[in-house]
N, C-alpha and C positions, 0 to 999 in steps of 0.2 A: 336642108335636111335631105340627103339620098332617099329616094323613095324605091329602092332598092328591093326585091324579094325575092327568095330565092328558097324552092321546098326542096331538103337535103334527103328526106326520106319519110317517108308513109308508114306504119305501123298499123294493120286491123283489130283493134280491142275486141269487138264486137257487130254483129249484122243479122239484129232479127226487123225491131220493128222500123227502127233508122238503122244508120251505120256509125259507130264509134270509131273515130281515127286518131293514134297517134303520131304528131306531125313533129317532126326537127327540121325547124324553118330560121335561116336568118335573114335578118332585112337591119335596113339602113334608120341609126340614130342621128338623132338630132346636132351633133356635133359632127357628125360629116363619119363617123364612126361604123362597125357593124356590129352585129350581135346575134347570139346564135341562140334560141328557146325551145323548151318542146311545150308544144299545149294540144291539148284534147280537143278533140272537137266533132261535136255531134251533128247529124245531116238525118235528119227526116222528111224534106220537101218541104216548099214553101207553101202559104197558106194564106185566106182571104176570111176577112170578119166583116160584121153589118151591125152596125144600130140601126132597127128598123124605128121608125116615129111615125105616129099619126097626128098631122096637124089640125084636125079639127078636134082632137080631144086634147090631144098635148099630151101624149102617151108614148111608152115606150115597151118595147116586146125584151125581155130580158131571159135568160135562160141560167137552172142550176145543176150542175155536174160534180160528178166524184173527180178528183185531180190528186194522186200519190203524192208529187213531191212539194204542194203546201203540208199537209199533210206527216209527212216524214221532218218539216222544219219547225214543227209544234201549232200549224194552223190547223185551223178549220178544214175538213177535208173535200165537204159542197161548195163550190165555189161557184159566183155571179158573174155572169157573163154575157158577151151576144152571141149570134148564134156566129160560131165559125169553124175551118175546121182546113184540110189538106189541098191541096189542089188536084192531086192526083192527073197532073199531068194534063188539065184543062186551064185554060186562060182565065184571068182572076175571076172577072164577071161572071162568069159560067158555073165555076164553084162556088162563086157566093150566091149567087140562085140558087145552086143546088143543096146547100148546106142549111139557106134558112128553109126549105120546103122542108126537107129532110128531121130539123130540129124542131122548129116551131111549127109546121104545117100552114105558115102564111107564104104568101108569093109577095115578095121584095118588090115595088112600083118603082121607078126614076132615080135606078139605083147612080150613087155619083162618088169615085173613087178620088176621098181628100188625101191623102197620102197612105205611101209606104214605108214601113220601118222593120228593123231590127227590133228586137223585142230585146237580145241579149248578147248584143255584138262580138264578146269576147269568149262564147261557146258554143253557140248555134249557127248553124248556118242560114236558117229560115228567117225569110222574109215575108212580113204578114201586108198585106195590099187591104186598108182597111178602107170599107164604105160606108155613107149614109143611103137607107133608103125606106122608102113609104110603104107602109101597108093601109089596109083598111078594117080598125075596130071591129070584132065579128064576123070576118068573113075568112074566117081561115077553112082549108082546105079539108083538112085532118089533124090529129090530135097533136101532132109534132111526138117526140121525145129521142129520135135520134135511130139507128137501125139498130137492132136488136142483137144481127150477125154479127155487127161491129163489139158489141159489149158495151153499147148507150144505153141510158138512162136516164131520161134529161127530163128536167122537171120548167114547166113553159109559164112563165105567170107576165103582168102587163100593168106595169105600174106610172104615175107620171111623171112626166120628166124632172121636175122638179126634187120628185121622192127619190128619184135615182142619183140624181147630183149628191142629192146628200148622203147617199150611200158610201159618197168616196169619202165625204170630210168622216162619217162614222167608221169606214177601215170595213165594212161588211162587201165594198167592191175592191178585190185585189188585185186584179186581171186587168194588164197593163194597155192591149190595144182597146177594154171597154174603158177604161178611165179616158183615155186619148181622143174615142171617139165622141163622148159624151161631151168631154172640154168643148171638140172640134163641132161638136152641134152645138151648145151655147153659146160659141161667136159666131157662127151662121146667124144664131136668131137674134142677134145681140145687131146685126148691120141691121141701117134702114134698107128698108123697100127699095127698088132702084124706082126711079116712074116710068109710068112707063105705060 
């Protein structure tokens, strides 16, 4: 396969909160071939999420928000989530500290980044840098729910892990890096202990 790419020209739809671009790009088929497409594509920064847990309860710090475009697709419009949110131009770590203070009002412990993903490859440009990390039952800082200036409103509640798994088999968690996160902490807990 030619791995070929080539942008023939850039189009601006739109640049308020991200930037809207329409792209006429061809690149190289499978058959040794080319092909010319236009596709949209949105660029708002990439962005960093956390399952906080605490292991001596077995709990999980979960967060709910308003989100337009379930919403607009006939869902639910508060959607389940962990705390995450932009990077704005700071290194993952850095914004995921800042994001769960900011949301939940807990401070994230031994934060440890299990992967990066696409969330929606074929539109987005953002890349979400998704962590686990620790906090401790009771001792959050402040009330959390998100900065005000921004237009948050995030509602902070602290269920156990187990109640949250099932959240996804019930379709009440939609939000694709918390399902991922929550799998990727189930096989964490799921290895033996190293000895040690």
């Amino acid at each position: 396969m030619s791995k070929t790419v080539r942008i023939n020209s850039v189009t601006r739809l739109s640049d308020n909160w991200g930037r809207l671009n329409s792209y006429e790009v061809t690149h190289g088929r499978r058959d040794g071939g080319e092909q010319t497409v236009l596709r949209e594509v949105y660029e708002h920064g990439s962005a960093a999420a956390v399952l906080l847990y605490a292991p001596e309860t077995g709990t999980v710090i979960l967060t709910r928000q308003f989100r337009l475009p379930p919403f607009l697709n006939g869902d639910p419009a508060w959607v389940i989530e962990v705390p995450s949110g932009k990077l704005d131009g700071e290194a993952p770590a850095i914004a995921a500290q800042r994001e769960v203070l900011e949301e939940t009002g807990y401070v994230a412990r031994d934060l440890v980044l299990v992967f990066s993903a696409y969330v929606s490859p074929g539109s987005l440009t953002e890349q979400c840098a998704c962590f686990i990390g620790q906090y401790e039952a009771g001792q959050r800082l402040h009330d959390g729910g998100g900065l005000a200036a921004e237009g948050e409103d995030i509602e902070v509640f602290e269920i156990s892990f187990a109640a949250a798994l099932g959240m996804i088999a019930s379709g009440e968690i939609v939000d694709a890096p918390t399902i991922l996160l929550l799998q990727a902490q189930a096989l964490r807990l799921a290895q033996p202990a190293s000895p040690g």
